[in-house]
PAZAPA-4460 file (N, C-alpha, C; in steps of 0.05 Angstrom, whole numbers, plus 32768, in hexadecimal, padded with zeros to 4 digits):
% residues 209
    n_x    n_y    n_z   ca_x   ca_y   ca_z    c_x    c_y    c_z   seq   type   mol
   81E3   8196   80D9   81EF   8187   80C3   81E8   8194   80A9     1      X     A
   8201   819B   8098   81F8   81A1   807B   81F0   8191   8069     2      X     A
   81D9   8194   805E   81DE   817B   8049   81EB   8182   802D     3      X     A
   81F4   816C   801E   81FB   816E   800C   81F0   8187   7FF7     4      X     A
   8202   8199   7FE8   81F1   81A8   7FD7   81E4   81AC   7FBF     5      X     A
   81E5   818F   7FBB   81D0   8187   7F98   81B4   817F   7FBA     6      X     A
   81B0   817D   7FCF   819B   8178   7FE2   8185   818F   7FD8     7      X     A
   8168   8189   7FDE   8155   819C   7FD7   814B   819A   7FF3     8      X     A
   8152   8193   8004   8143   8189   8022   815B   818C   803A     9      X     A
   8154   8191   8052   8168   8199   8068   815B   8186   8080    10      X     A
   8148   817B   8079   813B   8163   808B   8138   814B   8082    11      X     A
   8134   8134   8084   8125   8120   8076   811C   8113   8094    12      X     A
   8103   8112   808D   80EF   80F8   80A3   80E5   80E2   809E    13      X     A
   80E8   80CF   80A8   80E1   80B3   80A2   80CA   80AA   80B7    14      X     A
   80B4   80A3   80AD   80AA   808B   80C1   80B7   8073   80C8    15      X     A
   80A5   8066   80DF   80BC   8055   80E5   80B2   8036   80DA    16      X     A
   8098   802E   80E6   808D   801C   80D9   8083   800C   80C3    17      X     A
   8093   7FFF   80B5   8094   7FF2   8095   809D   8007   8086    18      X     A
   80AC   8016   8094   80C6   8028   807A   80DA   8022   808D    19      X     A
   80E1   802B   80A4   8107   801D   80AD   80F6   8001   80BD    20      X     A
   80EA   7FF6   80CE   80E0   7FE5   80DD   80C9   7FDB   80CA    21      X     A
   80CA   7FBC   80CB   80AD   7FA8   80C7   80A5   7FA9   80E4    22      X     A
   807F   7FB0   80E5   8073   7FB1   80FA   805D   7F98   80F0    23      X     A
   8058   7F8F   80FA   8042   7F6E   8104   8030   7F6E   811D    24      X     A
   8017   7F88   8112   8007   7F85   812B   8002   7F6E   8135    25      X     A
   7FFD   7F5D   812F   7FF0   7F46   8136   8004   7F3B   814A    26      X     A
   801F   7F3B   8143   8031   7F2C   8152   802C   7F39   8176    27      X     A
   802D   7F57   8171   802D   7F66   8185   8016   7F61   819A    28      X     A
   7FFF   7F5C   818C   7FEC   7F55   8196   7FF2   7F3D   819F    29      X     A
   7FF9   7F29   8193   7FFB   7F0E   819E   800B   7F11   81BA    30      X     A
   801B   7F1E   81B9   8039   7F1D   81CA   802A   7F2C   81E7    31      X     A
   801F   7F40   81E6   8014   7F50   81F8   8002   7F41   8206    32      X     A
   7FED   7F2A   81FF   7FE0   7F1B   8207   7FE7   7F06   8211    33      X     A
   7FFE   7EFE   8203   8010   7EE6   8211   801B   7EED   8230    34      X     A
   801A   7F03   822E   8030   7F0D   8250   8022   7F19   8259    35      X     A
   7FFE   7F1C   8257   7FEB   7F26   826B   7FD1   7F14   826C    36      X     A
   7FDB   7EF7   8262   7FC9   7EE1   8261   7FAF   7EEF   825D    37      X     A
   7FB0   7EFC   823D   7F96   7F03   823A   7F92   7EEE   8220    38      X     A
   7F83   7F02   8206   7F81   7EF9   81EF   7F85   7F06   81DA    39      X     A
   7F8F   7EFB   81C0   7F93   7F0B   81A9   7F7C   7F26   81AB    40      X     A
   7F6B   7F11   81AB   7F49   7F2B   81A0   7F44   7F43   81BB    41      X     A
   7F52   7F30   81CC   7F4B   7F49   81E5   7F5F   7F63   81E3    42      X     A
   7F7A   7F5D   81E5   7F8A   7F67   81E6   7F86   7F86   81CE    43      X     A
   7F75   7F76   81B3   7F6C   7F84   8199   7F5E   7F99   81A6    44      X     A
   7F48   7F8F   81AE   7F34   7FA6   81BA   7F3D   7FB8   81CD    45      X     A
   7F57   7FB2   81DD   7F5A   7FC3   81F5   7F70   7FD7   81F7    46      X     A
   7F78   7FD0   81D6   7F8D   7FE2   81CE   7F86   7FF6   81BA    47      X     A
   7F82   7FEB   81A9   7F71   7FF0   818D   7F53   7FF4   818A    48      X     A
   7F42   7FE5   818B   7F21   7FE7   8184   7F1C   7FFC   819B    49      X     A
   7F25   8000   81B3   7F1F   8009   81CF   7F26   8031   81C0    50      X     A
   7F34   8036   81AD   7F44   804E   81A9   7F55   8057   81BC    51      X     A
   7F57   8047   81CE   7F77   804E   81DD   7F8F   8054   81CF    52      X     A
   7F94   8043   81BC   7FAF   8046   81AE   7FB0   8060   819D    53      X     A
   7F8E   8065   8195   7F93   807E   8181   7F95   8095   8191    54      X     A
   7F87   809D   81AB   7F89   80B7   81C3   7FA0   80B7   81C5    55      X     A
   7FB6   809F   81CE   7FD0   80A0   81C8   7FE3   80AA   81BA    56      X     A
   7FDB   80A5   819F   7FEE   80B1   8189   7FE7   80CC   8184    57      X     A
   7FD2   80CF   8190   7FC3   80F5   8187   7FCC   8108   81A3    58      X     A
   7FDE   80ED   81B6   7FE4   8107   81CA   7FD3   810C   81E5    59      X     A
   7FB9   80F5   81E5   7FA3   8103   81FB   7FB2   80F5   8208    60      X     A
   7FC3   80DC   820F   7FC5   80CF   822A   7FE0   80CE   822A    61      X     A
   7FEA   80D4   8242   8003   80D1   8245   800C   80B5   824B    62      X     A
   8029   80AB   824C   802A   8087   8254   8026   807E   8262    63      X     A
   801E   808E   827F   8019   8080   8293   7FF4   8076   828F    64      X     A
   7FEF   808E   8284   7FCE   808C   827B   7FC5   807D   8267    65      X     A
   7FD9   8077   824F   7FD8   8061   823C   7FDC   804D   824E    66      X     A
   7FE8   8045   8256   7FED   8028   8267   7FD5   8020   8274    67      X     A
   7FCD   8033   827E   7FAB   802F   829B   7FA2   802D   8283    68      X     A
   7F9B   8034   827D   7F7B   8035   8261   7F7C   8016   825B    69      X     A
   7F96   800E   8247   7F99   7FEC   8240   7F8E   7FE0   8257    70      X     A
   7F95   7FE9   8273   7F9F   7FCE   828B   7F85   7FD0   8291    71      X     A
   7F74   7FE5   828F   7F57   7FEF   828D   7F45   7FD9   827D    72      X     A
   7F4D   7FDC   8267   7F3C   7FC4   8250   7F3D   7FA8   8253    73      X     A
   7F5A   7FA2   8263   7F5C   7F85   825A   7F55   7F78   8276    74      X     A
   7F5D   7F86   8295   7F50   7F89   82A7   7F6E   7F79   82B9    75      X     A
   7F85   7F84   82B0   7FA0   7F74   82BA   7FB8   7F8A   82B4    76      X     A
   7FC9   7F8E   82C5   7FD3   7FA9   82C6   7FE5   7FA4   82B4    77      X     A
   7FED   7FBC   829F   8003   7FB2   8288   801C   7FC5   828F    78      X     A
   8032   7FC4   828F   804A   7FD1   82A1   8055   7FD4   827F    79      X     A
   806D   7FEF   828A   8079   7FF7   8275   8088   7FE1   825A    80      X     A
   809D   7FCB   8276   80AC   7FBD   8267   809F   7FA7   8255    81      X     A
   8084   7F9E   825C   806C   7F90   8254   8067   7F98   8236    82      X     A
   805B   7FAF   8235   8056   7FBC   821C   8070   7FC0   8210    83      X     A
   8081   7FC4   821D   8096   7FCC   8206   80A0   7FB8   81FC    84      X     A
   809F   7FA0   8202   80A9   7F89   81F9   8091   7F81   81EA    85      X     A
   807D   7F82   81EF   8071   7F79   81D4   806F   7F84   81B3    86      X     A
   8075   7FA9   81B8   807E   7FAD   81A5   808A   7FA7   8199    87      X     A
   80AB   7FAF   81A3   80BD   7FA6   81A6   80C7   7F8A   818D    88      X     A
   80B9   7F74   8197   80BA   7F5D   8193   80A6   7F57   817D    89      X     A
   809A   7F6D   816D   8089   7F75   8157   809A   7F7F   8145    90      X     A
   80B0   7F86   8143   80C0   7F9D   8136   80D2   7F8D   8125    91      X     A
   80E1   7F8A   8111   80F4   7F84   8105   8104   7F96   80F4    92      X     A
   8121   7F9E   80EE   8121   7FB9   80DB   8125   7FAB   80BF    93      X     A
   8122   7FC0   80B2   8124   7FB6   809C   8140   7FBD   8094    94      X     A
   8150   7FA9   808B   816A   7FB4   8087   8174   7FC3   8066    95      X     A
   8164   7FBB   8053   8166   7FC5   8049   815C   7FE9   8045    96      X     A
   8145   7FEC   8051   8141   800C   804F   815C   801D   8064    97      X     A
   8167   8005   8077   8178   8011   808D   8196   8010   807A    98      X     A
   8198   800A   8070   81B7   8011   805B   81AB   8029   804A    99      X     A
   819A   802E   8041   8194   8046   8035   8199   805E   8042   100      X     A
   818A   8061   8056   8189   8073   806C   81A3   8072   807C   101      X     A
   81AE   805C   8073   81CD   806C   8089   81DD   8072   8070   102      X     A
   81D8   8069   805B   81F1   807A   8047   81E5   809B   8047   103      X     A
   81CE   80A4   8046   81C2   80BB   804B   81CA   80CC   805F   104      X     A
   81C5   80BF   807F   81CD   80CA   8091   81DA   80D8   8095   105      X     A
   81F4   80DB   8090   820F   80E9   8092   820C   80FE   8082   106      X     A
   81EE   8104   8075   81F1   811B   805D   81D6   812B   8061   107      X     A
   81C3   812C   8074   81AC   8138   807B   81AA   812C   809A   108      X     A
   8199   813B   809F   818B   813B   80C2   8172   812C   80BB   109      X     A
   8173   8114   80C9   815C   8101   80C8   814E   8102   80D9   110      X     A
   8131   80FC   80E6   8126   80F2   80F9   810C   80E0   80FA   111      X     A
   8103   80D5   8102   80EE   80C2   8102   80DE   80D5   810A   112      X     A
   80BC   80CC   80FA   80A1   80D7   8109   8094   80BC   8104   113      X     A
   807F   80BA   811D   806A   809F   8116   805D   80A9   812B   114      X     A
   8045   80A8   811C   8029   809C   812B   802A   808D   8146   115      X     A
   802E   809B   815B   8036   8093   8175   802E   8094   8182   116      X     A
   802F   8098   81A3   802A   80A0   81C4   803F   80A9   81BE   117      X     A
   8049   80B4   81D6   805D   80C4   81E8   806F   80A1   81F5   118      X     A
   806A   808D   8203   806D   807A   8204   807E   8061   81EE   119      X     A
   806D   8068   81D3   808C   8062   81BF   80A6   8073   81C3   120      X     A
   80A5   808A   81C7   80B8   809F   81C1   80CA   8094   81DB   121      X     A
   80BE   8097   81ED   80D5   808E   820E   80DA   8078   820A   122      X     A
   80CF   805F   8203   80E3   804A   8201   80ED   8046   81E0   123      X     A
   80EC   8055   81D8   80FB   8052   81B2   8115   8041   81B1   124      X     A
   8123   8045   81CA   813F   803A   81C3   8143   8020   81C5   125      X     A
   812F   8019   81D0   8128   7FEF   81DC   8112   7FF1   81BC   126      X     A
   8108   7FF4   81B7   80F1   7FF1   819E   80FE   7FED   8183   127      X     A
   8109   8000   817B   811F   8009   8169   8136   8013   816F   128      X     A
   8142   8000   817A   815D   8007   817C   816E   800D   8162   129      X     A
   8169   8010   8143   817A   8016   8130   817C   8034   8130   130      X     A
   8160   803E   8135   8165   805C   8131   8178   8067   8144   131      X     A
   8180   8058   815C   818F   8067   816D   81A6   805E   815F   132      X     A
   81AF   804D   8154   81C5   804D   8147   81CF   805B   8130   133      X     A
   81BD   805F   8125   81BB   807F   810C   81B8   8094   8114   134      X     A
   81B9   8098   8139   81B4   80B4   8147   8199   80C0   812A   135      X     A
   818B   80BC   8132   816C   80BD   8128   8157   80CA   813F   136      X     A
   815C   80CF   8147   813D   80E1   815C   811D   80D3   8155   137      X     A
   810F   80C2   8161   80F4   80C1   8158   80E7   80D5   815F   138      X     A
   80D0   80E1   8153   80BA   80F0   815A   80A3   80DF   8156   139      X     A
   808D   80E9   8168   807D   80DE   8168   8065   80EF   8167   140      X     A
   8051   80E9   8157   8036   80F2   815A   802E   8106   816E   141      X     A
   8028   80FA   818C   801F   8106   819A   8024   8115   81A7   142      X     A
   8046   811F   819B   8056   8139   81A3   8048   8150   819E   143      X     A
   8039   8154   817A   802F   8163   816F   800D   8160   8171   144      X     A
   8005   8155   8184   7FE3   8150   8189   7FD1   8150   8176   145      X     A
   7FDE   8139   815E   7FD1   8128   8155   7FD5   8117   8145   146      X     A
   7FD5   810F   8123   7FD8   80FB   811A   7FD9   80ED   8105   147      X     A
   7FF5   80F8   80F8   7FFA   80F7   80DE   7FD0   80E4   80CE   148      X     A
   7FD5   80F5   80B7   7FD9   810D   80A5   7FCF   8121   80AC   149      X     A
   7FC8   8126   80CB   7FCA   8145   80CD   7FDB   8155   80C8   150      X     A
   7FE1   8166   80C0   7FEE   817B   80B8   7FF8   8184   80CE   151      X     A
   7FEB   8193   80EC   7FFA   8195   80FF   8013   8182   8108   152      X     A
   8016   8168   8102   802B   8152   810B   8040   815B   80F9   153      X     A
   8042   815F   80E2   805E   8165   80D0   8063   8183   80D2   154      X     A
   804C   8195   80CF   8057   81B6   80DC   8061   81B4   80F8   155      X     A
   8054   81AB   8101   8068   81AA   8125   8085   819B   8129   156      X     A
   8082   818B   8125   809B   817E   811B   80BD   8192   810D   157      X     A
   80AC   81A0   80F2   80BD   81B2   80E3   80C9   81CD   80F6   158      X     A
   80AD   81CD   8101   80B6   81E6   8119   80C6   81E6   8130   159      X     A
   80BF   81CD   8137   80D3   81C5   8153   80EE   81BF   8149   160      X     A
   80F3   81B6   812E   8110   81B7   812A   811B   81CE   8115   161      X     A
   8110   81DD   8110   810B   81F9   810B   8116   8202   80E4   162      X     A
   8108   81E6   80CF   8107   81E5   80BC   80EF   81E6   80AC   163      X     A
   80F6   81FA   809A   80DE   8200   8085   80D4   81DF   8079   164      X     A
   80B7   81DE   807A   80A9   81CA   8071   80AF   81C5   8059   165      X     A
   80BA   81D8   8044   80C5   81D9   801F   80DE   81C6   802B   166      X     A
   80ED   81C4   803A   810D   81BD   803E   810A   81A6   804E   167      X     A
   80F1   8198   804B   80ED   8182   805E   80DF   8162   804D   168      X     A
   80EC   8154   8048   80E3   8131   803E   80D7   812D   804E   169      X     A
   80BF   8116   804B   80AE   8103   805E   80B5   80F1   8050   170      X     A
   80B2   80D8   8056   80AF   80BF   804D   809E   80B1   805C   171      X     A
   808A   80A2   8053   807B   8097   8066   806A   8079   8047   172      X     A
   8069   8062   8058   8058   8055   8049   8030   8051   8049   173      X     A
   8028   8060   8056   8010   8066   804F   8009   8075   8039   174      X     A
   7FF9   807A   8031   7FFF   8090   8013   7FF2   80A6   801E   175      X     A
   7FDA   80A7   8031   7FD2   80BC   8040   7FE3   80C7   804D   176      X     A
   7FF3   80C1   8060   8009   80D1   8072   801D   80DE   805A   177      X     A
   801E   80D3   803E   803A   80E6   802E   8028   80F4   802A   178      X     A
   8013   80EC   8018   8006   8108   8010   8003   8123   8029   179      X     A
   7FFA   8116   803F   7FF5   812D   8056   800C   813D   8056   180      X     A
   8024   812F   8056   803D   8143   8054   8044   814F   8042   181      X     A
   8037   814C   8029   803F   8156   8012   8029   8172   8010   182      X     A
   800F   816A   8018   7FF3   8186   801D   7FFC   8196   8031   183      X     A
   8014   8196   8049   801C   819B   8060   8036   81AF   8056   184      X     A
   803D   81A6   8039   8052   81BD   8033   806A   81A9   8035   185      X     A
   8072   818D   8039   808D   8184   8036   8090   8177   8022   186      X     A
   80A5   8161   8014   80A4   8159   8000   80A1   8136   8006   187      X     A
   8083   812B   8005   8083   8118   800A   8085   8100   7FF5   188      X     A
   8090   80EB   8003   8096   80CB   7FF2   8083   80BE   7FFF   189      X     A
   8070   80A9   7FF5   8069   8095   7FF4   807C   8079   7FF3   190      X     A
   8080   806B   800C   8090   8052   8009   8081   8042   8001   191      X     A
   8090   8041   7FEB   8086   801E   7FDE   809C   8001   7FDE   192      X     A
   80B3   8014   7FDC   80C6   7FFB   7FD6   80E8   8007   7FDC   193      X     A
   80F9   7FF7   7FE4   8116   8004   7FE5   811B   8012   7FC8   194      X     A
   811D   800D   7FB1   811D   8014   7F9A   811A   802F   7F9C   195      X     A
   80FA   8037   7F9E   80EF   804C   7F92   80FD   8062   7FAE   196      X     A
   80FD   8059   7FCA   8105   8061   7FDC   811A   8070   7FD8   197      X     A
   812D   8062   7FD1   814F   806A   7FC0   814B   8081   7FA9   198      X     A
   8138   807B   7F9E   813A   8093   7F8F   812B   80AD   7F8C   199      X     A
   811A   80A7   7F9A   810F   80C1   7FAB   8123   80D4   7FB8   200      X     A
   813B   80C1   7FCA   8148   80D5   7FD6   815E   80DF   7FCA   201      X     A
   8162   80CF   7FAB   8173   80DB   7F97   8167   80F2   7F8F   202      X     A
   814F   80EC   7F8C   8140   8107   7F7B   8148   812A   7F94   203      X     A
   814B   8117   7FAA   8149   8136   7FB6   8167   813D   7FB9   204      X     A
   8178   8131   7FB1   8193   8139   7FB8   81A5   8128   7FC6   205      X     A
   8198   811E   7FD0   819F   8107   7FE6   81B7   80EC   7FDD   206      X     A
   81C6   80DF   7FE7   81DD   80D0   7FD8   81CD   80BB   7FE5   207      X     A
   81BC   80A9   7FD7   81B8   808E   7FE1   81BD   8079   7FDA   208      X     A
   81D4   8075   7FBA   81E2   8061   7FB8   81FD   806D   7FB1   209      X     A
***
């Protein structure tokens, strides 16, 4: 895809969580425990406190091995459709950042990166089903073995779709993950708000109103 040529960028990447999707750990947690008759706090530790979720996103466990590890902690086997529905059912999009990004769309090559497993990425289309509607590709973390703001996660990324890191937007609402992409060589945004969002991608060329 060409982009437009007032564009300074031939990529733009978006995280997915509280920039296109509201995520609600807590809910997730609740939901996950509800359908393995555990508990909020257990479910906490056997995902999270346990560092399963983070080996995950850095790539050490694959989904079958993320799954054992949880079913491991909480001591009750957790199956794909299980977890995915609790995400899942954690997720809301935000529609306003999602009218931004589709007036964009049609004018740059988008794709999602987040802080993941391999396991978000295979079920993405039940999780976030909008990006498949923006033909959006997620990437995930543990493609690139490890975890945003490492620097290897946005150079691997640039390389596998075979764009100079100068010709590449991040957007992300942590302020650590923009900056990482910005020390990484791309041109990172900080999400704070649809507003500033919009004009960030004016600044780069981009037609977002």
């Amino acid at each position: 895809m060409a982009a437009p040529e007032s564009a300074t960028v031939d990529l733009l990447i978006l995280d997915i969580n509280d920039v296109v999707y509201r995520y609600d750990t807590d809910r997730r947690v609740a939901l996950l425990a509800a359908t393995t008759a555990t508990t909020p706090a257990e479910v906490y530790s056997a995902v999270f406190a346990s560092g399963v979720e983070a080996a995950s996103d850095a790539g050490r466990l694959d989904p079958d091995e993320y799954l054992a590890a949880i079913g491991e902690h909480l001591g009750v086997a957790v199956d794909r459709a299980t977890w995915t529905a609790s995400l899942a059912g954690a997720v809301t999009p935000i529609d306003e950042s999602l009218a931004v990004v589709r007036r964009v769309r049609p004018h740059v090559d988008t794709v999602g990166l987040s802080n993941n497993g391999l396991l978000v990425k295979e079920q993405a289309p039940l999780i976030y089903p909008a990006l498949g509607e923006l033909d959006i590709e997620l990437f995930v973390s543990a493609e690139f073995g490890g975890s945003k703001p490492d620097a290897q996660v946005y150079l691997g990324l640039c390389d596998e779709l075979g764009v100079m890191p100068a010709r590449a937007a991040f957007v992300d609402d942590r302020p650590a993950n923009a900056h990482g992409a910005t020390d990484a060589g791309l041109i990172g945004h900080h999400f704070t708000g649809i507003e500033r969002f919009a004009e960030f991608l004016r600044s780069i060329g981009l037609p977002a109103a």
